[in-house]
N, C-alpha and C positions, 0 to 999 in steps of 0.2 A: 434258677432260670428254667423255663420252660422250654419245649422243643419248639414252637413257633418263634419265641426270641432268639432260640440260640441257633435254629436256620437263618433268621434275619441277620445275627450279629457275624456269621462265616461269611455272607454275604458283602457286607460290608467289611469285613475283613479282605474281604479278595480282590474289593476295588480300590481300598487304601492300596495294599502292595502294589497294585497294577498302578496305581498312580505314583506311588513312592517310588517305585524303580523308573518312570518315566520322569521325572522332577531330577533324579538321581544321573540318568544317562544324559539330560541334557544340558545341565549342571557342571558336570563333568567333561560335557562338549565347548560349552562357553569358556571354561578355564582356558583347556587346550587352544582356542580358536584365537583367543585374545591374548595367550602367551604366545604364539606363532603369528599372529593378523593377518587370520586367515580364517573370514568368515566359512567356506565350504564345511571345513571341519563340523562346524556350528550344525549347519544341514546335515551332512551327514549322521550327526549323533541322535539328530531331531529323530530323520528315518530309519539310523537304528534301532531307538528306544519304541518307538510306533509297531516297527515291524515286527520286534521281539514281543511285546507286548501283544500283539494278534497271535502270533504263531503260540506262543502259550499257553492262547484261549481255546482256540480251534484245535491244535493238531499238538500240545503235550502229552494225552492220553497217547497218541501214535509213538512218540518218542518214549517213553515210560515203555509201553508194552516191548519196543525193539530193543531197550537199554537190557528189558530184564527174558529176552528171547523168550517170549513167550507166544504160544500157536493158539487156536482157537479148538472150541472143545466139542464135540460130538455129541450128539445125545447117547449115540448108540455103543461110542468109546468110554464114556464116563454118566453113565445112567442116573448113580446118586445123587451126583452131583448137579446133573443136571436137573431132576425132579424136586429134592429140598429146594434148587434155587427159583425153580418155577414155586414150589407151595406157598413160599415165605414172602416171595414178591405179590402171590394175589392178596394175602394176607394183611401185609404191610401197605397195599395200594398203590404199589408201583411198576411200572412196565418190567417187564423181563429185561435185563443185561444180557448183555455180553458173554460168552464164558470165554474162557483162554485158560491154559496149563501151561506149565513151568516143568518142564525134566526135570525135578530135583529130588535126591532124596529127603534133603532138610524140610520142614512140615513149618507149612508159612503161606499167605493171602494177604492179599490185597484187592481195593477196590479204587477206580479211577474215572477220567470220564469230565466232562464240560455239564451235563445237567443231569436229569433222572433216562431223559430220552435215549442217551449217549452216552448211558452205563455201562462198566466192564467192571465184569468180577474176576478176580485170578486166583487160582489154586494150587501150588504144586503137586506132585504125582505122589511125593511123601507125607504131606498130608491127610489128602486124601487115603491112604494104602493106612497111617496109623491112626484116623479117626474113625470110629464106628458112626453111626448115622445120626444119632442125639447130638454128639458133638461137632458131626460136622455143621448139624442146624443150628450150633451156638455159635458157630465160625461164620456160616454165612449170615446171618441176621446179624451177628458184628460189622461185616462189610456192607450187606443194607443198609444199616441205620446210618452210616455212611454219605451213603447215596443221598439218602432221604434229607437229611440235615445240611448237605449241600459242602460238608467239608472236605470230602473228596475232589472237589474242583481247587477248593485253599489249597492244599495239600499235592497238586497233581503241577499245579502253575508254581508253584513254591520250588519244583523241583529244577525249572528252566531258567529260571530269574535269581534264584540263589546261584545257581552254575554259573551265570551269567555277570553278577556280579563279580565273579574273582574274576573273569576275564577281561573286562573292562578295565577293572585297575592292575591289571596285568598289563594293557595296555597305555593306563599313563603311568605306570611309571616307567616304561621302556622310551615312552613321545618324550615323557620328561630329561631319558639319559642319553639316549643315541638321537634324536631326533634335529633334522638343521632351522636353519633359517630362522631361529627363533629371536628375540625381543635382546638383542644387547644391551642395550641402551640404559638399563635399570637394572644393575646388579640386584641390587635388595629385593624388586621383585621378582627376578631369577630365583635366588634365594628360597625366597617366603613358596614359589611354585615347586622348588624341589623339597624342600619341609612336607608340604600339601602333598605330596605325591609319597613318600616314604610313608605318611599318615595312611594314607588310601589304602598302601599297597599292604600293609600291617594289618590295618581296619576290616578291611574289604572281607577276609573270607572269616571273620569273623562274627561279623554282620549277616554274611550268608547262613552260618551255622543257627545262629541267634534266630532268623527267619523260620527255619525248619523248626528248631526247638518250640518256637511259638506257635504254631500247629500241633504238634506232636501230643503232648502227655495229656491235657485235661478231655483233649478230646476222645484219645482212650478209653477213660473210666464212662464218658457218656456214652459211646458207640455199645461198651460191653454191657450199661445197664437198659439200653434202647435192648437191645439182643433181646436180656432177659423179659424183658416184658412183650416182646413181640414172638418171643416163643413158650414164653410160660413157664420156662424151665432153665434159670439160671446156674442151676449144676450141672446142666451139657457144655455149658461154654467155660465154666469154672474146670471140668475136667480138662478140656481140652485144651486149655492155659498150664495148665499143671504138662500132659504131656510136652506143648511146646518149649514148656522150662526145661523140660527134662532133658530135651537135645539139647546139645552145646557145640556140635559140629556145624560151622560155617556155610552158607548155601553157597555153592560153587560158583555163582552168576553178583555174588555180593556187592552191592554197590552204596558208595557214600553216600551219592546225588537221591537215592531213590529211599535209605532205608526209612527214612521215616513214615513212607507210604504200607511198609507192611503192617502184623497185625502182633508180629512179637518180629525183636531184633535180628535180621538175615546173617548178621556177623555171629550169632549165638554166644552172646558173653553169659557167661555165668550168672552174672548180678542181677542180670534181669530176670533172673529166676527167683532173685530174694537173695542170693547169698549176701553177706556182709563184706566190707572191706573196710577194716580200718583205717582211721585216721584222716587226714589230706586226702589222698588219693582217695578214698574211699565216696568221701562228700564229691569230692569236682569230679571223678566220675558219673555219679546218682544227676550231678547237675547238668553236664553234656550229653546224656544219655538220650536216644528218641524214644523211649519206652518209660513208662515207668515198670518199678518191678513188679513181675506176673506175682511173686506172693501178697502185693497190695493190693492186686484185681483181682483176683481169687478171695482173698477178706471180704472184698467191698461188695463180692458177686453172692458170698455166701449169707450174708446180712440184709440181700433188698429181697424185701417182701411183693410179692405177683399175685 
């Protein structure tokens, strides 16, 4: 697949889930509405799902940035960083981002943001401090290609609609147990509504995980060989993975909701370094994981021809 199809195909990836969760929310309102007969419900789920759905679009990059405290970045505080990210953007054809810093010593980035226009690149100070300037230009042209492919928006809205899904069925299954005034009249489909609701509530953050995971790995290996060719030098980004394996200390600020937007695991598991783990665990780990492992991108980095 080419970078033209596979911006068109994030694209459409981004309007399935935006519509998948709206089908989902309202769905899930009509059950409620007609176990209780009590159209308002019905309404309100409608301008739930609408209003979460905008706020997603527009102002998730907001939420992302504030989940993972992150300030904006100076030219004159962080110069490197700032200048690779200006070279790489005229290079690649794209307006300048954002910058924003992360206090952390763990060595991690991410890139966010609703279009090319309303880019934000993030870096933490650990990072930056253990990459030398090759490799930071293999980091940020990671996070460009990003930009550029449009799956930093999958990835950014993925973060508020997966969250949002445990909440929802958080909330039928509490309407389901404490809730009054509901439908007597029909055990069975009492019943069949509290079946439905233990389903959800099992299902649910399941689904959400499933959502991230379907963003997360293949688009990895694309973003780090987009890198290599837009910088020429796919052994600054191949080192730079290697150091990032090499930390294994947790980033202070770690979050579930968000990891899949970094650029290697903010939790710093081992595995995603390549180590091995036998057996069971070992597989349903590699399989929930948001990363794949940095020694399969370091392979795949040292193999493509520029």
């Amino acid at each position: 697949m080419n970078f033209y199809a596979e911006r068109s195909s994030n694209i459409r990836k981004t309007w399935m889930l935006v519509f998948g969760f709206l089908i989902m929310v309202i769905a899930i309102g009509y059950a409620i509405s007609w176990y209780y007969g009590n159209p308002a419900i019905l309404i309100f789920a409608i301008i739930l799902a609408v209003g979460t759905n905008f706020y997603a679009y527009w102002a998730s990059d907001k939420l992302v940035l504030s989940m993972s405290h992150a300030r904006p970045a100076s030219r004159a505080e962080f110069f490197d960083f700032y200048t690779v990210t200006e070279n790489l953007s005229i290079a690649a054809g794209l307006p300048m981002p954002k910058l924003y810093i992360i206090d952390d010593p763990a060595p991690n980035a991410f890139a966010t943001g609703r279009d090319e226009k309303h880019a934000v690149v993030v870096a933490t100070t650990g990072l930056l401090q253990m990459m030398n300037r090759v490799e930071t230009e293999g980091v940020i042209g990671h996070e460009l290609s990003h930009i550029k492919s449009r799956d930093m928006l999958l990835m950014t809205i993925a973060v508020v609609l997966a969250g949002f899904v445990a909440i929802v069925a958080d909330i039928f299954f509490r309407v389901s147990l404490f809730g009054g005034g509901r439908r007597d009249d029909n055990s069975n489909s009492n019943a069949l509504f509290m079946i439905l609701a233990v389903v959800g509530i099992v299902l649910a953050p399941v689904a959400a995980k499933l959502i991230q995971l379907a963003v997360s790995r293949r688009r990895e290996y694309l973003a780090d060989a987009s890198s290599a060719l837009l910088t020429r030098y796919p052994e600054g980004l191949a080192s730079a993975l290697q150091k990032l394996g090499s930390y294994t200390a947790p980033m202070k600020g770690a979050n579930l909701a968000t990891a899949h937007l970094f650029i290697s695991d903010p939790y710093g598991l081992p595995a995603q370094a390549g180590g091995k783990s036998g057996g069971a665990g070992g597989w349903i780990e590699r399989m929930f994981s948001t990363h794949p492992p940095i020694q399969d991108r370091v392979k795949a980095l040292i193999s493509t021809k520029v």
